[in-house]
C-alpha positions, 0 to 999 in steps of 0.5 A: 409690473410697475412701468419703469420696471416695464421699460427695463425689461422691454428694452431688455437694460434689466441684464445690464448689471450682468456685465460685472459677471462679463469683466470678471471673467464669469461670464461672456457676452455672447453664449449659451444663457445660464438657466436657475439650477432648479430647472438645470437638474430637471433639464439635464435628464430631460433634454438631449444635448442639455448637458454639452450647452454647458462646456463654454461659458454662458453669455448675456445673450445667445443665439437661443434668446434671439431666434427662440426667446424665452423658453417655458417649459420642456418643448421650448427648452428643447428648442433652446437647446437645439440653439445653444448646440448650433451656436456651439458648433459655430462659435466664432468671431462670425457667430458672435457679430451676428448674435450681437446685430440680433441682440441690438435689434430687439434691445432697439426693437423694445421686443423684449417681454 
């Protein structure tokens, strides 16, 4: 990866053109993340749970990107799942301040990568 791409995906600024999906309405920006549909068809016989992250709209960051990260295969993606369903359960004013204070944290923190 080339440093200014580097840079962008550190601090996470890579997601910003996402937020055209936002003011379209496609998107939120808290919610469960969208996977590739390769790897939903694979999941969504795999995984538990899988199928209900989908029954609210997916958002620029979750509650599974700031407590599991990226997730590479099936054990992580169960643990994203578990995440997704938790945020869904919970979803509120609440959840959403509170994933958008961990989002900063690693946008700020350069955790990203």
């Amino acid at each position: 990866m080339r440093p200014f791409g580097r840079f962008l995906r550190k601090r996470r600024l890579d997601e910003l053109p996402q937020i055209l999906n936002v003011l379209r309405g496609d998107m939120s920006l808290i919610g469960p993340r969208p996977d590739y549909f390769h790897h939903a068809r694979r999941f969504v016989r795999q995984v538990p749970g899988y199928r209900e992250r989908h029954s609210i709209r997916p958002g620029i960051s979750g509650l599974a990107q700031v407590e599991v990260g990226y997730a590479q295969g099936l054990d992580a993606t169960l643990s994203k799942v578990k995440a997704d369903l938790v945020y869904i359960q919970n979803a509120g004013f609440r959840m959403d301040a509170w994933v958008f204070w961990r989002t900063l944290r690693v946008v700020f923190g350069a955790k990203g990568l």
